[in-house]
py3Dmol code that shows the C-alpha trace and the ligand (Angstrom):
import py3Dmol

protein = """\
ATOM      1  CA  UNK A   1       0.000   0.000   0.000  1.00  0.00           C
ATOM      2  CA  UNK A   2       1.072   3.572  -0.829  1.00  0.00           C
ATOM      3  CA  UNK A   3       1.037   6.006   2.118  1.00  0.00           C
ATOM      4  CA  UNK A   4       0.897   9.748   0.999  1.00  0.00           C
ATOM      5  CA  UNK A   5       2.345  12.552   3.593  1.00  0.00           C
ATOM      6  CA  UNK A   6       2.459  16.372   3.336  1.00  0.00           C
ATOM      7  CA  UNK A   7       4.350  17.145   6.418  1.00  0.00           C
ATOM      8  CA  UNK A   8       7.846  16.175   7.359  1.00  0.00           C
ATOM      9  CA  UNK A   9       6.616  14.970  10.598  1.00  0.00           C
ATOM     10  CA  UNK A  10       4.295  12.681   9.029  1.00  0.00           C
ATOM     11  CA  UNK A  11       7.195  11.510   6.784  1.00  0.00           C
ATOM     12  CA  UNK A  12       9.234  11.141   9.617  1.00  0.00           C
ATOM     13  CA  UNK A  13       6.410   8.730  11.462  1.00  0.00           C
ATOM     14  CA  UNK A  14       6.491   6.366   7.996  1.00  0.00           C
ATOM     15  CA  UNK A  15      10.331   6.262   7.726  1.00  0.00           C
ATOM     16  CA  UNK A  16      10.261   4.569  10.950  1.00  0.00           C
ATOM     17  CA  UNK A  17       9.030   1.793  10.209  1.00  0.00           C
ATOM     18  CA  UNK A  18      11.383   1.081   6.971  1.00  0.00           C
ATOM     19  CA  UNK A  19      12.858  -2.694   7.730  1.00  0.00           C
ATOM     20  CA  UNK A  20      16.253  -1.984   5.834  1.00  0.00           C
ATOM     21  CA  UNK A  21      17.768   0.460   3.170  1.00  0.00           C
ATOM     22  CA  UNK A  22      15.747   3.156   2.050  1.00  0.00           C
ATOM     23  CA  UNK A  23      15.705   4.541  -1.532  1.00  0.00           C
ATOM     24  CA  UNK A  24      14.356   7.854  -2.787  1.00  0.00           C
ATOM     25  CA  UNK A  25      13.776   9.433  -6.539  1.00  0.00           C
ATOM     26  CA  UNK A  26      13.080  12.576  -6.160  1.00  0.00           C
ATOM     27  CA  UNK A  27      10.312  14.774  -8.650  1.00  0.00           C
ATOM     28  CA  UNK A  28       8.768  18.232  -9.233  1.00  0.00           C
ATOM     29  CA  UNK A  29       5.630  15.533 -10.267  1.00  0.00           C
ATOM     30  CA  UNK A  30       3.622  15.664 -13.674  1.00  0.00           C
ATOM     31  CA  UNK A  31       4.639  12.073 -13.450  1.00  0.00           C
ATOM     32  CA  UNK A  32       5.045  10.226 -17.047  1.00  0.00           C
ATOM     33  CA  UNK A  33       7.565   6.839 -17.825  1.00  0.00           C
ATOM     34  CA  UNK A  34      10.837   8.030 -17.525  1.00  0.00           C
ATOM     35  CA  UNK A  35       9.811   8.792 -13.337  1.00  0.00           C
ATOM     36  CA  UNK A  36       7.830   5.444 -13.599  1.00  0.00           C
ATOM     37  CA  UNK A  37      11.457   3.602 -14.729  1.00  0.00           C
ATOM     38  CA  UNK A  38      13.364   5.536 -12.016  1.00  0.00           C
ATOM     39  CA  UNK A  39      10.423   4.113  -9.487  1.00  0.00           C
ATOM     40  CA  UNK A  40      11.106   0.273 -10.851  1.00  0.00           C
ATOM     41  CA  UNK A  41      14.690   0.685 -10.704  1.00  0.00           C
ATOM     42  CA  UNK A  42      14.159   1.700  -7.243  1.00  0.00           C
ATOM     43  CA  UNK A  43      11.524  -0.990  -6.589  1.00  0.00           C
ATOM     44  CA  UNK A  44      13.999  -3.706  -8.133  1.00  0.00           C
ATOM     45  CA  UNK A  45      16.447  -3.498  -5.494  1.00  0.00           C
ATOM     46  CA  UNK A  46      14.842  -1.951  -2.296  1.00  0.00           C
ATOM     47  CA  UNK A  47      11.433  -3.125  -0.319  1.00  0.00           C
ATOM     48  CA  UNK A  48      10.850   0.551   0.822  1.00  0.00           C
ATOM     49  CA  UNK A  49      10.778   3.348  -1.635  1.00  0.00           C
ATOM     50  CA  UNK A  50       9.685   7.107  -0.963  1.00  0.00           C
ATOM     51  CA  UNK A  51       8.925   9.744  -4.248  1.00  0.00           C
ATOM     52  CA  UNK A  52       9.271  13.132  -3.626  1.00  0.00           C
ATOM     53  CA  UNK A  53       6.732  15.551  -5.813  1.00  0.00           C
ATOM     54  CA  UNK A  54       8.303  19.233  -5.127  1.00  0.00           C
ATOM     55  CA  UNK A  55       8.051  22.120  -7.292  1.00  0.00           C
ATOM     56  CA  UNK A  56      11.004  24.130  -5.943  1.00  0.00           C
ATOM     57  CA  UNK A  57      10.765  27.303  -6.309  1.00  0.00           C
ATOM     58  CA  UNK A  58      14.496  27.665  -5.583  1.00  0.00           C
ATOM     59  CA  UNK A  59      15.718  26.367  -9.061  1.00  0.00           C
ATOM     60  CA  UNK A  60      13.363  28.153 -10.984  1.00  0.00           C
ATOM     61  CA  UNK A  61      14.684  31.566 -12.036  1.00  0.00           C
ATOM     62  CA  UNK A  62      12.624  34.606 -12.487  1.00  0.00           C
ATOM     63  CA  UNK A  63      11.342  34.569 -15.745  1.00  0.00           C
ATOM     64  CA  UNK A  64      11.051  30.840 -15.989  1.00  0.00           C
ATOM     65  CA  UNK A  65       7.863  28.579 -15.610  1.00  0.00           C
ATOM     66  CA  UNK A  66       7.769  27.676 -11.780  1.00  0.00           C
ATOM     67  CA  UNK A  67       3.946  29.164 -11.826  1.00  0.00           C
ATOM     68  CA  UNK A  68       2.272  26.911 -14.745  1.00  0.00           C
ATOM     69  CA  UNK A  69       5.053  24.254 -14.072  1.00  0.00           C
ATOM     70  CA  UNK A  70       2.170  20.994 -14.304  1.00  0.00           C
ATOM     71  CA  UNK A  71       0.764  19.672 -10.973  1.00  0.00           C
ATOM     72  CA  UNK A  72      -1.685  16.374 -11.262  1.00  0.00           C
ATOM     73  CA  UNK A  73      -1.166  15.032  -7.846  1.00  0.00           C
ATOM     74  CA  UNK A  74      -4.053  13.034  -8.161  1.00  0.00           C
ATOM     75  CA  UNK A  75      -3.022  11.369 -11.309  1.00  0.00           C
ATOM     76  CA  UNK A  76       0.939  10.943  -9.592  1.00  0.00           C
ATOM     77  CA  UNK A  77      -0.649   9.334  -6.468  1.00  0.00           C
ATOM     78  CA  UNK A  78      -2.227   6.677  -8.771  1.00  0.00           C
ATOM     79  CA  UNK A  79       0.989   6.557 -10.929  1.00  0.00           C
ATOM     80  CA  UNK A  80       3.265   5.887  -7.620  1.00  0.00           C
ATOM     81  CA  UNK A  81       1.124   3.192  -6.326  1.00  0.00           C
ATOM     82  CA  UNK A  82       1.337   1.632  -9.625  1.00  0.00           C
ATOM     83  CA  UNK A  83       4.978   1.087  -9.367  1.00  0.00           C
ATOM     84  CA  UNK A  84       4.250  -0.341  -5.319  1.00  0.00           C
ATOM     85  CA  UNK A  85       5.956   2.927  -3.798  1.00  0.00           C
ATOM     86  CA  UNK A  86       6.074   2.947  -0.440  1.00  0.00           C
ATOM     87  CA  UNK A  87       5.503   6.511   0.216  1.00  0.00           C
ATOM     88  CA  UNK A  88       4.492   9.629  -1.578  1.00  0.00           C
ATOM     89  CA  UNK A  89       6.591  12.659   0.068  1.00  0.00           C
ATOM     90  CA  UNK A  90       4.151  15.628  -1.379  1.00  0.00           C
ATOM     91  CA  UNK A  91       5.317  18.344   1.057  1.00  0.00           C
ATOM     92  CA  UNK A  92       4.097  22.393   0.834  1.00  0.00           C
ATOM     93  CA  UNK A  93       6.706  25.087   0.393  1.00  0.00           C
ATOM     94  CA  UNK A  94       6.276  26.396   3.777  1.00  0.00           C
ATOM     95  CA  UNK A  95       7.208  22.034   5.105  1.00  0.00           C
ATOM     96  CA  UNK A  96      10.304  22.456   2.941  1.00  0.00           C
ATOM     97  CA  UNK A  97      11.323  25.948   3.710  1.00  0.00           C
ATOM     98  CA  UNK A  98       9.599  26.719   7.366  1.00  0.00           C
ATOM     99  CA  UNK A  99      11.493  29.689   7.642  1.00  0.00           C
ATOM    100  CA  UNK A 100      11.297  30.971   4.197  1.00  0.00           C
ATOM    101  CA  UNK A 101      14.318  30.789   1.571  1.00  0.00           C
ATOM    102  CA  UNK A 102      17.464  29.146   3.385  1.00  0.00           C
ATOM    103  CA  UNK A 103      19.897  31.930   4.242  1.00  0.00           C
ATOM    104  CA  UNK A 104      22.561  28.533   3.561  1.00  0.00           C
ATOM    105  CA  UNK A 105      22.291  26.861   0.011  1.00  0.00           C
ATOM    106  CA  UNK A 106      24.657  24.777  -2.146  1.00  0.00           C
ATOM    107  CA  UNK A 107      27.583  26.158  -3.875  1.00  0.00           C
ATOM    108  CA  UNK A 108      27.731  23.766  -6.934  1.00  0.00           C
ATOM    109  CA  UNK A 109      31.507  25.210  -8.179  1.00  0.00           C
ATOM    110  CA  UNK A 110      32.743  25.345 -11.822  1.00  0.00           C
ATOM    111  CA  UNK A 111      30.422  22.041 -13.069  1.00  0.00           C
ATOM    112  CA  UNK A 112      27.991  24.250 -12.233  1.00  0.00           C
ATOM    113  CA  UNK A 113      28.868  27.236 -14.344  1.00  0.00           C
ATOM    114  CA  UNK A 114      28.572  25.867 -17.496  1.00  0.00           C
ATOM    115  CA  UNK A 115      25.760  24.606 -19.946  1.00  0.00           C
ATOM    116  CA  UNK A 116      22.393  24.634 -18.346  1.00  0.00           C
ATOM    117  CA  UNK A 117      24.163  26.920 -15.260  1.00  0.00           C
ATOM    118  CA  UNK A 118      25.537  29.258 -18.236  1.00  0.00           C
ATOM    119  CA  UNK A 119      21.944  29.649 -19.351  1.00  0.00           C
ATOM    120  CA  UNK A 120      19.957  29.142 -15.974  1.00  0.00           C
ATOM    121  CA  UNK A 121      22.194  31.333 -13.293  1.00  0.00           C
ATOM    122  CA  UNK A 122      20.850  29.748  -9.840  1.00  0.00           C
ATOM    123  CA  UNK A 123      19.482  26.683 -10.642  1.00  0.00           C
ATOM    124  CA  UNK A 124      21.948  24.365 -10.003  1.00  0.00           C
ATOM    125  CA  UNK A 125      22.545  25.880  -6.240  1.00  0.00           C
ATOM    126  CA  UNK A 126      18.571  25.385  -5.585  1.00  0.00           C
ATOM    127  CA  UNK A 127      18.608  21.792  -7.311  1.00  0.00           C
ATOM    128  CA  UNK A 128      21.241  20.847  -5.411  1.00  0.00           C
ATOM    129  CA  UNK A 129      20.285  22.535  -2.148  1.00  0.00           C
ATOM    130  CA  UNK A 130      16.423  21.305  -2.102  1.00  0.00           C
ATOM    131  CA  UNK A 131      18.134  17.264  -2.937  1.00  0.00           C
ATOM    132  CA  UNK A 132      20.354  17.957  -0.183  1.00  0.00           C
ATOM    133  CA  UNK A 133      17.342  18.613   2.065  1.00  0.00           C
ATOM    134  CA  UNK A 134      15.080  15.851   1.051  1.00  0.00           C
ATOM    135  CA  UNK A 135      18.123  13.669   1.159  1.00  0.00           C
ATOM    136  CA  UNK A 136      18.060  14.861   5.238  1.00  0.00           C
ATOM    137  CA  UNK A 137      14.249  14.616   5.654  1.00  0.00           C
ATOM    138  CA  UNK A 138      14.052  10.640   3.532  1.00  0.00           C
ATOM    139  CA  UNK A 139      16.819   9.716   4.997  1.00  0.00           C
ATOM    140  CA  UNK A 140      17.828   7.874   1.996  1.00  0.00           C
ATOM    141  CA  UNK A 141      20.692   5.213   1.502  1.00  0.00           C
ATOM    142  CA  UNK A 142      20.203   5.194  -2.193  1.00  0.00           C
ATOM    143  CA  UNK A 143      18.945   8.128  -4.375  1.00  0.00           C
ATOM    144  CA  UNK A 144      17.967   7.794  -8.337  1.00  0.00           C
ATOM    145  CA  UNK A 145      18.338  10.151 -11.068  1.00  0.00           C
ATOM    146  CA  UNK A 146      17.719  10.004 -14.722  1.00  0.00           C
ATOM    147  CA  UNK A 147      20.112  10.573 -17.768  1.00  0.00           C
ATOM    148  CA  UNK A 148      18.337  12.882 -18.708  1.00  0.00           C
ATOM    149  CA  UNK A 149      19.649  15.765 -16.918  1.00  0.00           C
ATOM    150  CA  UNK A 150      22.689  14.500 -17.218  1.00  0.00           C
ATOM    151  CA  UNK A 151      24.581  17.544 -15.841  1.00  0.00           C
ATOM    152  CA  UNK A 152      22.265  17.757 -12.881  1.00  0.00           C
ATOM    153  CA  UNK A 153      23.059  14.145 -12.227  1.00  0.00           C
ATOM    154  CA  UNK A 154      27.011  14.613 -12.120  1.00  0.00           C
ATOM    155  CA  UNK A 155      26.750  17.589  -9.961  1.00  0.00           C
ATOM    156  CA  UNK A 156      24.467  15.638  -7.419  1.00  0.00           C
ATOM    157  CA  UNK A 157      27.309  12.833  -7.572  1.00  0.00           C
ATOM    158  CA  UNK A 158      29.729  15.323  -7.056  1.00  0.00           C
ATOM    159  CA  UNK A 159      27.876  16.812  -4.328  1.00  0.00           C
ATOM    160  CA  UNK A 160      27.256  13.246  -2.531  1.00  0.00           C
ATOM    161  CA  UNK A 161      31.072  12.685  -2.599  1.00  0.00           C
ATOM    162  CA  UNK A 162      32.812  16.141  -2.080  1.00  0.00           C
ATOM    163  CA  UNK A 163      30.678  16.425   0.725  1.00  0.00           C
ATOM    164  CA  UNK A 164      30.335  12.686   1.738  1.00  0.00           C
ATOM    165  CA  UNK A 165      27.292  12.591   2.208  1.00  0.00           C
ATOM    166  CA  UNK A 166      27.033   8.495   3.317  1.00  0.00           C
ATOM    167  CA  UNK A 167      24.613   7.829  -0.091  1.00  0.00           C
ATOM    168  CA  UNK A 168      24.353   6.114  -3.008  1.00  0.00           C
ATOM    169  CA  UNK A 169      23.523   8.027  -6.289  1.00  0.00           C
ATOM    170  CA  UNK A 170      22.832   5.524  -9.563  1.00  0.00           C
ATOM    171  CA  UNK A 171      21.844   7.334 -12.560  1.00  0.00           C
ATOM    172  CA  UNK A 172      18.803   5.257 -14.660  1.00  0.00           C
ATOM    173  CA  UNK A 173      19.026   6.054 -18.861  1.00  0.00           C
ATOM    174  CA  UNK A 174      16.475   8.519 -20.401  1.00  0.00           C
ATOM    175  CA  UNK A 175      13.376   6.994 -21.560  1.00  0.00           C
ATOM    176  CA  UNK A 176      12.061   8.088 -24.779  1.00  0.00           C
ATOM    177  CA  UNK A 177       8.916   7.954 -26.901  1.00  0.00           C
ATOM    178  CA  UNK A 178       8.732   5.523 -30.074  1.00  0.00           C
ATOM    179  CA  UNK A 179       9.925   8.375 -32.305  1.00  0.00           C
ATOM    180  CA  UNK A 180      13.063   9.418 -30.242  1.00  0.00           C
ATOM    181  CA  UNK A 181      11.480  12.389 -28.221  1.00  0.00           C
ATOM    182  CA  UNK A 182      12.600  12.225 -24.504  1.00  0.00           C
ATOM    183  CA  UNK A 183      10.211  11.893 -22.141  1.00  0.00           C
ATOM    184  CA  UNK A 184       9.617  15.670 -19.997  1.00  0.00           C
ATOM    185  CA  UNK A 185       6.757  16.752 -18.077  1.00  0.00           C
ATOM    186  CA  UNK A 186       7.040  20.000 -20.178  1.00  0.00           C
ATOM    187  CA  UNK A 187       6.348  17.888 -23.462  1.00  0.00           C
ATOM    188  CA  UNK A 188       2.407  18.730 -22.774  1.00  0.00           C
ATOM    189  CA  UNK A 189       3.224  22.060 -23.419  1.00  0.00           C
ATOM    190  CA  UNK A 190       3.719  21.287 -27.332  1.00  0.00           C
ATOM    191  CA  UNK A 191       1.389  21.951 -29.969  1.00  0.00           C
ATOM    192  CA  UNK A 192       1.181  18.800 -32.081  1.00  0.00           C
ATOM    193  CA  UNK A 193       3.603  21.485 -34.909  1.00  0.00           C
ATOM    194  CA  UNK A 194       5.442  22.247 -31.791  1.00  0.00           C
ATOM    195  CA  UNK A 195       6.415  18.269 -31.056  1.00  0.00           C
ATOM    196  CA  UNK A 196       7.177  17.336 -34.402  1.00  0.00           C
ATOM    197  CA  UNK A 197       9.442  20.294 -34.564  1.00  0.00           C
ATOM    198  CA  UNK A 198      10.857  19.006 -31.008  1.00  0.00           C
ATOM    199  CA  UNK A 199      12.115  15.429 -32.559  1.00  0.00           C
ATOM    200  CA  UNK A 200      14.977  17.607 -33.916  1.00  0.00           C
ATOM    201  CA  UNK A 201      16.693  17.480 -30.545  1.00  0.00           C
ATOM    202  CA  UNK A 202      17.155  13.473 -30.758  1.00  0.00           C
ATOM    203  CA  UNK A 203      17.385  13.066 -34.431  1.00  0.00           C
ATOM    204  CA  UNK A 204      20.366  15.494 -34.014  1.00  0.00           C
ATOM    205  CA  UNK A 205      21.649  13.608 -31.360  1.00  0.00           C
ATOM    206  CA  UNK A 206      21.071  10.150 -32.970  1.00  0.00           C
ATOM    207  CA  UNK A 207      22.661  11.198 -36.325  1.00  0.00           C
ATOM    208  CA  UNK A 208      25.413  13.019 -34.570  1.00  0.00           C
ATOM    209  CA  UNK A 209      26.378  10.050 -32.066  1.00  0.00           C
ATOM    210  CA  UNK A 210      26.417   8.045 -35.605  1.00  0.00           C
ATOM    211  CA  UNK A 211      29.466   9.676 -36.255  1.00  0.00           C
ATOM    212  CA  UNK A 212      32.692   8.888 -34.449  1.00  0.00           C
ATOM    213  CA  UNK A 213      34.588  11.555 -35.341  1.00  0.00           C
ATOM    214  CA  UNK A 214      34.138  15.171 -33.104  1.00  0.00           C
ATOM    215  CA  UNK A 215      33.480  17.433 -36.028  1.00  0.00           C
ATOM    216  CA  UNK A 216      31.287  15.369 -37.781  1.00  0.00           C
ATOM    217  CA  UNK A 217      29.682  14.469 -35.057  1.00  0.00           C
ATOM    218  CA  UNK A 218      29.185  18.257 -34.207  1.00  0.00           C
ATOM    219  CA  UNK A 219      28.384  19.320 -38.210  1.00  0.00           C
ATOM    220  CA  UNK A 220      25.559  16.978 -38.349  1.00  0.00           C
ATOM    221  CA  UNK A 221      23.931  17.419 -35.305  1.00  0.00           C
ATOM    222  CA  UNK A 222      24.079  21.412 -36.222  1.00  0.00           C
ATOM    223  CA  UNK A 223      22.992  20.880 -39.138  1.00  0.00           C
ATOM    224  CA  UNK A 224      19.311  19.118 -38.865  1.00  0.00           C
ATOM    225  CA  UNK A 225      18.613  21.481 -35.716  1.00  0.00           C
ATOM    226  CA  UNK A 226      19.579  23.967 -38.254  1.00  0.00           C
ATOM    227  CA  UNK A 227      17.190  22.479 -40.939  1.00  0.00           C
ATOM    228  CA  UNK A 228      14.409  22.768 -38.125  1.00  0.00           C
ATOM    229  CA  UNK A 229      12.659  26.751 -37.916  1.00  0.00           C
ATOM    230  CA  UNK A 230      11.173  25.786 -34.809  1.00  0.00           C
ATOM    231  CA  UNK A 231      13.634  25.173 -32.812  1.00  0.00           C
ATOM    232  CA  UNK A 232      15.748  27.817 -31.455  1.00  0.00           C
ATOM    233  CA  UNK A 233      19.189  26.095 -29.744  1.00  0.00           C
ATOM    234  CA  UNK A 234      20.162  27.594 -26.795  1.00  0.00           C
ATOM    235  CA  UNK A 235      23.762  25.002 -26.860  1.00  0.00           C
ATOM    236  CA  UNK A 236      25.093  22.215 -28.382  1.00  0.00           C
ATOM    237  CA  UNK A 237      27.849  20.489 -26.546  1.00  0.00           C
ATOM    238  CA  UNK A 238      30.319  17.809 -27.311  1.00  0.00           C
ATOM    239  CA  UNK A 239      32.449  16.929 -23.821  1.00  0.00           C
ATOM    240  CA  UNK A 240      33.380  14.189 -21.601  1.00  0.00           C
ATOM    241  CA  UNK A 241      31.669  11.756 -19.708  1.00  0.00           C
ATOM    242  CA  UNK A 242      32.614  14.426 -16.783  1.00  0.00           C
ATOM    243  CA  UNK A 243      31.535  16.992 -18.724  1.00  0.00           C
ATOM    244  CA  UNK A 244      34.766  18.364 -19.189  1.00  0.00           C
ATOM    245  CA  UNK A 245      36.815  18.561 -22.870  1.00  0.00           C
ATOM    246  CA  UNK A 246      35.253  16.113 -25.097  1.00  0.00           C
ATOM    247  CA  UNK A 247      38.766  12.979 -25.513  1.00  0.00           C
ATOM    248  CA  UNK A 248      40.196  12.827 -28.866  1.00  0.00           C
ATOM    249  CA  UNK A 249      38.957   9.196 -28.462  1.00  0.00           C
ATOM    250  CA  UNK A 250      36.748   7.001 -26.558  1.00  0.00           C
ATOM    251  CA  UNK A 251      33.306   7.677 -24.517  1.00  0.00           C
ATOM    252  CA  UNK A 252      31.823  11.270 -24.567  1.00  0.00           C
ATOM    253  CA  UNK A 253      28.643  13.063 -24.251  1.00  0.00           C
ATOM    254  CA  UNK A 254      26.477  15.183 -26.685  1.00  0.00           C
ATOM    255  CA  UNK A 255      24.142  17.530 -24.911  1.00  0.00           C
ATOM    256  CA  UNK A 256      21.350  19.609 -26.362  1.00  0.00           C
ATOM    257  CA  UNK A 257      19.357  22.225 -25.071  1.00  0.00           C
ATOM    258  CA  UNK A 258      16.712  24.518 -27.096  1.00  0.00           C
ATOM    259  CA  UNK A 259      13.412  26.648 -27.302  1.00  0.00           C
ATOM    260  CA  UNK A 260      10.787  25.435 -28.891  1.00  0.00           C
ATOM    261  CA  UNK A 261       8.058  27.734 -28.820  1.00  0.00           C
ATOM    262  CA  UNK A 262       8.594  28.691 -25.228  1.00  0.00           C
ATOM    263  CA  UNK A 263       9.412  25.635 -24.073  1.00  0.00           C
ATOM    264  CA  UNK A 264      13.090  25.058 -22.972  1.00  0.00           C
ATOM    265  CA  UNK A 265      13.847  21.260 -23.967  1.00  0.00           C
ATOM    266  CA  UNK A 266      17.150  19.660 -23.004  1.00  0.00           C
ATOM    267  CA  UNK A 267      18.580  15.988 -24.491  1.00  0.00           C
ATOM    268  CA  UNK A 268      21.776  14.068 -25.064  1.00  0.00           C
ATOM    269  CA  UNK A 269      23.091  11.063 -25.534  1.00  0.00           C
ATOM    270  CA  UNK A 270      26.284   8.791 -25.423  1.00  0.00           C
ATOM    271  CA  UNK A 271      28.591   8.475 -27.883  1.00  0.00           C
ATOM    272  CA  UNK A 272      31.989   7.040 -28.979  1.00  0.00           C
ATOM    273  CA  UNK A 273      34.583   8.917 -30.877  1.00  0.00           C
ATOM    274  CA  UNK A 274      37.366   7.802 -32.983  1.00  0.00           C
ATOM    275  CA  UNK A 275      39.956  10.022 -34.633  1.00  0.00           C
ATOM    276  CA  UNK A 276      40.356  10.535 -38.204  1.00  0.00           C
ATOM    277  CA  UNK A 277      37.235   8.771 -39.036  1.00  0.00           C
ATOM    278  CA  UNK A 278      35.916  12.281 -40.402  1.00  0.00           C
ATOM    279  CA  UNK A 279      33.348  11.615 -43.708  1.00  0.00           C
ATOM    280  CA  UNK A 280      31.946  14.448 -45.715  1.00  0.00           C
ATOM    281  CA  UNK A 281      28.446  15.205 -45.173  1.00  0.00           C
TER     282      UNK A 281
END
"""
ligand_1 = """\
23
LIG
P 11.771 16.089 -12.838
O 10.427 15.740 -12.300
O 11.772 16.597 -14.231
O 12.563 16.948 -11.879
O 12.558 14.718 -12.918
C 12.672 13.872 -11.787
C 13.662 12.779 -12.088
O 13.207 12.030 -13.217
C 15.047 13.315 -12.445
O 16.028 12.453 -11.893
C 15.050 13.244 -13.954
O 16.338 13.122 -14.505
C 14.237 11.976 -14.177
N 13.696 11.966 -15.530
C 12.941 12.937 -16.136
N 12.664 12.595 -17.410
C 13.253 11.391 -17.624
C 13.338 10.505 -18.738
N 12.765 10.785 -19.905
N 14.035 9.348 -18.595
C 14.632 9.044 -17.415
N 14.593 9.828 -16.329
C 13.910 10.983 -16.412
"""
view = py3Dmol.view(width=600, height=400)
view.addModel(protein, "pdb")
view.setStyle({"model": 0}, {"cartoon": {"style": "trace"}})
view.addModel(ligand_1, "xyz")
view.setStyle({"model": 1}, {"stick": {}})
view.zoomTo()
view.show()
């Protein structure tokens, strides 16, 4: 059965009676199958799982979408106790921040600077500070996050071992729809012109991780978002597994984020590059 708690002492009162490790995956809610494959993930290994549904208000910068950010509770309660959740953590602002906005937050260093924290100053420091907190209030031995936010997850790995923070973070691939779109709870924002324009960001990222060698890789990918009028790229990024320089050879990263309409989508994918394997387009 699937317990549902607003408060933290109510939270608190359920955690108790946890028989072993406890896992969290933490959401802002609008729950679709890339949550629903963190939650089996979870379920796979651990009897006692708690989901998180927070909109916080601390990553969301000013002109960004906190306010008509989706909230179906009703239809995430019936989602969690789908996937046999243990406990649905739905807290109010005021349970997660009882004395207003922390005067102490997390200081997520140069990771944080670049890519989505180029583009979205402060939202790294109020991801990482409200998944700090809800690490505190679950108590959690093991935490998931998905692929894809692939920078957010590094930095919350980062965080967990700069800081040593005692848990486990395991990172759970980006589920996707038939036709390559990744799964976001800000895809029901598209108009159906607006989601066909929006398979650009994985058909760039499929045809681009095709290649092997870096400016190939980068020349196609640039080119069918180019091809696409709807879609406005914000960055496209070739690095590291870290994030960092992208290695003359071996595993990397391509990473996508763009405007479509005026919703901000992010993607990437993993890749392998090879040196001098450059083809023509
Ligand atoms: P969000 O509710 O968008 O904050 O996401 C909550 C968690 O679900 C984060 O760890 C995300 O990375 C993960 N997530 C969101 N979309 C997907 C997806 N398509 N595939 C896998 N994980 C996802």
């Amino acid at each position: 059965m699937t317990v549902l708690v607003h408060s933290r002492a109510a939270l608190a009162a359920e955690l108790a009676k946890a028989p072993g490790e406890i896992a969290v995956v933490m959401t802002m809610g609008a729950l679709h199958e890339g949550h629903r494959q963190l939650m089996r993930v979870a379920r796979e290994r651990s009897a006692f799982v708690v989901v998180t549904i927070f909109v916080n208000p601390l990553q969301f910068g000013p002109n960004e979408d906190f306010e008509k950010y989706p909230r179906t509770l009703d239809d995430d309660l019936a989602a969690c106790r789908d996937e046999g959740v243990t406990v649905v953590f739905a807290p109010s602002r005021d349970d997660v921040y009882p004395g207003g906005a922390p005067s102490i937050t997390m200081h997520p260093g140069p990771l944080g600077e670049i890519l989505e924290g180029e583009s979205r100053p402060g939202h790294f420091s109020g991801m990482l500070t409200v998944v700090q907190k809800l690490l505190m209030l679950t108590r959690a031995n093991v935490a998931y996050f998905g692929e894809k936010d692939f920078q957010q997850l590094a930095l919350i790995r980062r965080m967990a071992r700069d800081l040593d923070m005692g848990v486990e973070i395991v990172g759970v691939p980006t589920v996707r729809e038939i036709d390559g779109l990744a799964l976001s709870s800000r895809n029901r924002f598209l108009s159906p012109d607006q989601r066909r324009s929006a398979l650009a960001l994985s058909r760039a990222l499929r045809e681009g991780a095709a290649r092997s060698d870096p400016d190939s890789v980068l020349a196609v990918a640039h080119k069918i978002l180019a091809e696409e009028p709807g879609v406005r790229v914000d960055y496209l990024a070739l690095t590291g597994t870290d994030l960092g320089a992208a290695p003359e050879s071996g595993a990397a990263r391509l990473l996508v984020a763009a405007k479509v309409g005026s919703t901000r989508l992010i993607d990437n994918v993993a890749l392998q590059l090879t040196p001098g394997t450059g083809a023509p387009l």
